[in-house]
C-alpha angles and dihedrals in degrees: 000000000000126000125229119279107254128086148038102283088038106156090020124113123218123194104198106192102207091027102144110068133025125344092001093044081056100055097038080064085049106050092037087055093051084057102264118149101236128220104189119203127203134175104200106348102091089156095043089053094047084050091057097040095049087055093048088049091047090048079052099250127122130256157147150191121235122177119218131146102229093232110047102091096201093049081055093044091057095038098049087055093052092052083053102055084039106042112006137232113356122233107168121048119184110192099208105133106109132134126208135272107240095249099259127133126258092261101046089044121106115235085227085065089053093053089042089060097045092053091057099040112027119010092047102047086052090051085053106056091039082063095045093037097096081057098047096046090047096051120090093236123007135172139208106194119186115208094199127145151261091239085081093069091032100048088200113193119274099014099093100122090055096044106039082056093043082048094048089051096045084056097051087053101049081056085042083055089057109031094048101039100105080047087072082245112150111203118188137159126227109199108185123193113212114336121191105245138121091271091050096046091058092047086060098046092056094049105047093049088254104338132138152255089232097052079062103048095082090055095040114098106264090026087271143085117251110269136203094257088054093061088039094057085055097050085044088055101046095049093048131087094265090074109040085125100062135085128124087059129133101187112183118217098204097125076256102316124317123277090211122031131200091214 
């Protein structure tokens, strides 16, 4: 199927894991209005993923839901198929799709919690792109773009289980980015700080004892605190022409790092 017209990534076709809601709902607008044909995966949303789709279709882009738990090999399986007979061949992937550690510390931490986490972060994104990689090595230009976190540079305290899998898929990337290089394969890495999502204004809240996104925003760089649009631009960015000569690449998207941190 082709995509409208318009655009820069006009004829090309995105799968976005986690595309219905926050950080992953932003890119999935991005990429659509640079002309990609969007798969959007969800895990649970089905009504979130419809909502995004139906705005991309009214804006006159193409686009469709898909659920699949990132995770469970044969749901991929299935939904990566599917993508196939209604889009056509994929040539962006954004690993986005995560979920949180529960805030104890290393020692009082299950080891159950620890595998949990590498299956979402790291294991099934990696089952993922093993199942899109003959798509990928036979496009004329394809993408694997990584939404991690800054946390992976910051180690912040009671967070091990997200970081050490968000670690372990940075560093599978960074091998993606050299062993599929002559494949015309670009591998980088997004590692956002706070975003203010749903996701991230729950975060504050727990750890401020009940503030506010807002109480942070004055003492944030910019001004502001990082939004979904800002990690999307990147994304944009890294998947576009200018930078056909990219891959390898973690770029942080902090305003330069906070000057007040939640953690």
């Amino acid at each position: 199927m082709s995509t409208r017209s318009e655009g820069p990534l006009r004829g090309r076709v995105a799968l976005v894991t986690g595309g219905s809601r926050g950080v992953g709902r932003g890119i999935v607008l991005r990429l659509a209005s640079d002309g990609a044909a969007v798969a959007v995966n969800y895990r649970r949303d089905a009504d979130a993923a419809a909502d995004v789709v139906r705005e991309i279709q009214t804006r006159g882009g193409i686009a469709r839901a898909y659920g699949a738990a990132i995770g469970d090999d044969e749901a991929v399986r299935s939904m990566v198929a599917q993508i196939r007979a209604d889009l056509g061949g994929v040539s962006i992937v954004v690993s986005n799709a995560g979920s949180a550690s529960r805030g104890r510390t290393v020692t009082d931490t299950g080891l159950d919690e620890y595998r949990s986490l590498l299956d979402v972060h790291a294991l099934g994104p990696i089952a993922l792109v093993q199942e899109l990689m003959p798509d990928l090595r036979s496009a004329d230009r394809s993408d694997v773009v990584m939404i991690s976190s800054a946390t992976v540079t910051s180690t912040p305290a009671r967070s091990a289980p997200y970081t050490m899998a968000k670690a372990a898929m940075e560093t599978c990337m960074l091998t993606i980015a050299r062993e599929e290089r002559a494949n015309g394969v670009r591998a980088n890495i997004v590692a956002p700080g706070l975003v203010e999502t749903e996701m991230g204004r729950r975060l504050v809240s727990a750890a401020t004892a009940g503030g506010s996104m807002t109480d942070l925003q004055a003492a944030s760089p910019f001004g502001r605190v990082c939004t979904p649009a800002d990690v999307a631009g990147v994304v944009a960015f890294l998947v576009s022409q200018d930078a056909s000569y990219l891959t390898g690449q973690r770029v942080m998207v902090d305003g330069g790092g906070p000057d007040v941190s939640i953690f």
